[in-house]
N, C-alpha and C positions, 0 to 999 in steps of 0.2 A: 626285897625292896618294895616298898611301897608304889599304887600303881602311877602311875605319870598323870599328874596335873595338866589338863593343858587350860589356854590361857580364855578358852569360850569353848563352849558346847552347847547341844539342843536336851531339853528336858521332854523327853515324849514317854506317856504312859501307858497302860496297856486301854483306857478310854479314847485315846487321837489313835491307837490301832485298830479301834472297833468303829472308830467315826472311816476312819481312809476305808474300810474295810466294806462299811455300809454303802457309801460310794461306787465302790469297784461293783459291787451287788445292783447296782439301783440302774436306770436304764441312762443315764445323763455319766459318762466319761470328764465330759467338757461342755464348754458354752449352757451349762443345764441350770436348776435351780440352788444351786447350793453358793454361784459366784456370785447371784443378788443378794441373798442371805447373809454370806460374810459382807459384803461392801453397806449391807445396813446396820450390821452388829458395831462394823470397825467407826461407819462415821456417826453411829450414838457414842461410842466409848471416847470417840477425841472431842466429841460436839459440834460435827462440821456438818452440813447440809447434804454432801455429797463425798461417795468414798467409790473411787474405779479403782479397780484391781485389774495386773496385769502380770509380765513374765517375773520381772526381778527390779531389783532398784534403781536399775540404769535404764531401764526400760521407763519405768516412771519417769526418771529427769530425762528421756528422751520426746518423750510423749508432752511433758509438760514445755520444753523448748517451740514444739509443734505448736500445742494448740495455745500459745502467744501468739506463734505466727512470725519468729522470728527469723529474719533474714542473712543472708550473706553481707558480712561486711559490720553489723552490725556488732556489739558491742554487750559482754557478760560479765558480770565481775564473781569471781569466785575467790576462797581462801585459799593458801597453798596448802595448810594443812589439812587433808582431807582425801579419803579415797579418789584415783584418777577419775570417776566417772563424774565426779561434780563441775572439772573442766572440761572432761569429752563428751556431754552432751552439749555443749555449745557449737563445740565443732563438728557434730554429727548434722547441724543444721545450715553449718557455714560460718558461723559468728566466731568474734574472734576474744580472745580470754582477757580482762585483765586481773593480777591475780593482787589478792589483798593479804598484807601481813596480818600474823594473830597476836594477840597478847602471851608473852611467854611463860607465862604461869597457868595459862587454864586449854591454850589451843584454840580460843576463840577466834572468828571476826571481831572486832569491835569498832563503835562510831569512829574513832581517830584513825584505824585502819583504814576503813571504808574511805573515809575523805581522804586520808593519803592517796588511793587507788581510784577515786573520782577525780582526784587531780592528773591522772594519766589516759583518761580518755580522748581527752583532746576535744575535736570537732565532729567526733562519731558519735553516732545516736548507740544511746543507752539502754538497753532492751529491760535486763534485769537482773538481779544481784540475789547472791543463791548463798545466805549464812548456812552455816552447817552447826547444829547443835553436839559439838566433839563432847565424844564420851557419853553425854545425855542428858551432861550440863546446856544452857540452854542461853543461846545468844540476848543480845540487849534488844529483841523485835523492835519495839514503839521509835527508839532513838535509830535505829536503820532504818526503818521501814521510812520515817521523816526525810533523811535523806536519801533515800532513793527514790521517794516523790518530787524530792525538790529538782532532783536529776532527770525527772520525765520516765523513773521504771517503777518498777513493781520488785516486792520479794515475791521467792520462792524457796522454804524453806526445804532445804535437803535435812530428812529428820531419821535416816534411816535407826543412830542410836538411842533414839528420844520415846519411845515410843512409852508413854506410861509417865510422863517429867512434866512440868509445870513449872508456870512461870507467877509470878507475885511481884504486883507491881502498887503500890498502897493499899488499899482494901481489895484491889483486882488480883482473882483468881484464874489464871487462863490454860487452858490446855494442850502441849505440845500437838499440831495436827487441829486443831479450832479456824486456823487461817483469820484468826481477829487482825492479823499484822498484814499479813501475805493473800496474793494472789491463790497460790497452793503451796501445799507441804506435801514430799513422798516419803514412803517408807520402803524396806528392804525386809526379807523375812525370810534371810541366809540360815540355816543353821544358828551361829552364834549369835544372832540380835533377840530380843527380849521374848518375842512369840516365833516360829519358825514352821517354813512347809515347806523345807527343802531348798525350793528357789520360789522369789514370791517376791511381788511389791503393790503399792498403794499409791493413789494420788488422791490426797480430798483438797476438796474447794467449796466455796459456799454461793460459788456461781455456777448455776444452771446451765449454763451458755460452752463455760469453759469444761463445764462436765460431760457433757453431750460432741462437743467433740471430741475430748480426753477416748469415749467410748467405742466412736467412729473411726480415729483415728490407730486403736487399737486390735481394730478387727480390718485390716486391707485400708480402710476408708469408705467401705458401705454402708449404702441405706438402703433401706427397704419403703418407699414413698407408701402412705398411705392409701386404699384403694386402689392399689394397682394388682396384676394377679400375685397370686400365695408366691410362687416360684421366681417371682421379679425380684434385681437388684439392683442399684445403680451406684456408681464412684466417682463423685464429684470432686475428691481430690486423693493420691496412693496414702496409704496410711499402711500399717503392718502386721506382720501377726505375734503383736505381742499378746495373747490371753492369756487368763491362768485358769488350767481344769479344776473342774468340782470336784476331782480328787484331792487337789491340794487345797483347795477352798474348803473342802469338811475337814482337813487336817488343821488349816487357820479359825475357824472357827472353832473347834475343840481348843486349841489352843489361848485364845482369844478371852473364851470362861476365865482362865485361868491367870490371865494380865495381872489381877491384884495379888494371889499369891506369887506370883515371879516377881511382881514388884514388891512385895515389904519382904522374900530373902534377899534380893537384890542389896537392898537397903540395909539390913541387918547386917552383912556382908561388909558392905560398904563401910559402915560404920564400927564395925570389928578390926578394919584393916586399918582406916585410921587412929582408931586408939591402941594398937599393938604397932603402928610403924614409929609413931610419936617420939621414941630412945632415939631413930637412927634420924632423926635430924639435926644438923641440916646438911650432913651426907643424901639424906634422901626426904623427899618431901609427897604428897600424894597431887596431884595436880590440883590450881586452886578453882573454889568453887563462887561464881559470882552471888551478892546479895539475893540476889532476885528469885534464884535459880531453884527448886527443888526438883533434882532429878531422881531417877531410876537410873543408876548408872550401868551401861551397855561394858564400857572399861572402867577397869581400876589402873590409871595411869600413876606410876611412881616418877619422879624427876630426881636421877642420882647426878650426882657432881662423880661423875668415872675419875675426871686427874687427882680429884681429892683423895678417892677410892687407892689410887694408885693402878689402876686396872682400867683396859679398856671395856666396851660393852659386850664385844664378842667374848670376851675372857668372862665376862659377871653371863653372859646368855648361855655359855658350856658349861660353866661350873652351874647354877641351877636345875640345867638340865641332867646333867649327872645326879640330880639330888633328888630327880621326878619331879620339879616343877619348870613345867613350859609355860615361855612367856612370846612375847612377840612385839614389835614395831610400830606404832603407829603416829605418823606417814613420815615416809620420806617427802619432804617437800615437794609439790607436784610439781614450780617452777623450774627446779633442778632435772626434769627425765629431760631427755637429749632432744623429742619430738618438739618438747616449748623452748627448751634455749634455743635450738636451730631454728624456729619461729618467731621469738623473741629476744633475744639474747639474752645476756646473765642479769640477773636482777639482785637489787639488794634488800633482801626482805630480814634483818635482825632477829625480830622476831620466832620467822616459822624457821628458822636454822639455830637458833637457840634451844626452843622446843625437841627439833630433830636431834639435838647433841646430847638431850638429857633425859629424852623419854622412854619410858618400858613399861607395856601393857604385862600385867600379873593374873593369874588366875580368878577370873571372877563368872558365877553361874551359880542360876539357883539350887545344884544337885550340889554342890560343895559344904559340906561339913563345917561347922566353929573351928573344930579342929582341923584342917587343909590350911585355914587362914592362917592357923598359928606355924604350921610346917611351912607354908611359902614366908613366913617371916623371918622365924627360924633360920634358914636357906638361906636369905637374905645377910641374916646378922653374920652368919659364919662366912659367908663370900665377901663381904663388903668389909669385916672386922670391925663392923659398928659396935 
């Protein structure tokens, strides 16, 4: 049998062995030269002014909840679609969620969501509304970003699957991570996202103010005042130790070289899956992709109709698996965990429970062969009887 597909993986070669390697060799572990070097590579590559690097992704949207300066009581709007961390940093500050439906074709926030979800705030002050670019398709920034002005916040995009995707908005060319819309944008750099160092995240902004404490806030909350002795420090307010060592910052910058070839297999990929799934609609569909959007896609989400299928999802997820193609989930509605009904109660979000009833992430990574695409189809056509 063929070896097992799974549904992301890290592409690392034997040059990101020689770069972590040179690292382990050199006198800096951590806090050294190599976490400025990646943070100026990553904010040339998105076009942002400034790029802080820290432990992982949640560390980012936690960092970036801080250095707003958000408070208890205070008010976040997040999608339900979406890894838990895009609502638990709000509540890692004290703020409280409201969560926005997506459009059930693509997984988005979108403008009508968002104002549905600003209509739930109430009388609470509005801190900031955190789109998540699903899959790496890429939200409607300009049209959110308005209304979250109008509401008195700021975005912050959560862009962990984006990393390498663009946005086109008339003759404008913008770059996932540019923050032209948003306060900040973080990234994630798991294993399975686009570049990877194991565990790894980003935060750029193109404010100097909110980056300087992004930095601060990073390392305990220290500074080191100027002209004061070498061995001085002072903590003006606790902050953590989220950093990332120069071990894994020369793994992210080796890495990093290599953005544009993971992003056009990504894409070739992408686009192989689409025109071989094409027979089995509209048993199955690939999730849709907005005008504007030109991504790098992080997932290749399929949308099957199971009752149609006559199968449930667990029966199509075993039977693939049996065939060596691993697939996975993505999300279970974050409104639905037990932590936010018993916080909020039951919500009615159409939308992100539409999407949860229909979606399966399939094997996508730039180590994947033309031919894997046509076996997870294959698999497909024979489980589904498309």
């Amino acid at each position: 049998m063929a070896a097992m597909l799974p549904y992301g993986r890290q592409s690392i070669d034997e040059d990101d062995i020689a770069a972590v390697a040179e690292a382990l060799r050199s006198d800096f572990l951590t806090t050294g030269p190599r976490v400025e070097a990646f943070e100026a590579a990553f904010a040339q590559t998105v076009g942002a002014r400034h790029a802080v690097a820290c432990a992982n992704g949640t560390a980012a949207l936690h960092l970036a909840m801080l250095a707003l300066d958000v408070q208890p009581g205070e008010v976040v709007i997040a999608p339900s679609i979406t890894f838990l961390a895009t609502a638990n940093c709000a509540r890692f500050v004290g703020a409280e969620v409201v969560f926005a439906d997506v459009d059930p074709l693509t997984g988005l926030m979108t403008p009508e969501t968002l104002s549905q979800a600003l209509s739930r705030v109430g009388d609470r002050r509005l801190r900031a509304v955190l789109p998540v670019h699903m899959r790496g398709d890429t939200a409607e920034l300009p049209a959110l970003e308005a209304l979250a002005a109008s509401a008195g916040a700021v975005l912050v995009e959560d862009a962990p699957h984006a990393l390498g995707s663009a946005l086109r908005f008339g003759n404008s060319v913008e770059r996932v991570g540019d923050c032209a819309h948003s306060a900040m944008a973080t990234f994630s750099f798991h294993p399975v996202k686009t570049i990877a160092t194991g565990e790894g995240g980003m935060v750029t902004t193109n404010d100097p103010a909110l980056a300087e404490r992004l930095r601060r806030l990073r390392s305990h909350g220290m500074i080191r005042p100027e002209g004061g002795d070498p061995w001085w420090y002072e903590m003006p307010e606790v902050g953590f130790n989220y950093r990332l060592p120069d071990i894994l910052c020369a793994l992210g910058l080796s890495q990093l070289a290599k953005l544009d070839r993971f992003a056009a297999r990504r894409r070739a990929l992408a686009a192989r899956y689409h025109e071989r799934l094409a027979p089995l609609a509209p048993l199955l569909r690939p999730a849709a992709r907005p005008d504007w959007s030109d991504p790098v896609l992080h997932l290749m989400v399929a949308l099957i109709d199971f009752p149609a299928a006559g199968k449930t999802r667990r029966e199509v997820v075993e039977a693939l698996k049996a065939r060596g193609v691993g697939t996975q989930i993505h999300y279970i509605p974050v409104h639905t965990q037990p932590y936010y009904r018993e916080r909020y109660g039951a919500l009615d979000l159409p939308g992100a429970n539409a999407w949860y009833e229909r979606c399966l992430s399939l094997p996508l990574y730039p180590g994947m062969a033309d031919e894997d695409v046509n076996r997870v189809v294959e698999a497909l056509i024979e489980v589904l009887g498309g």
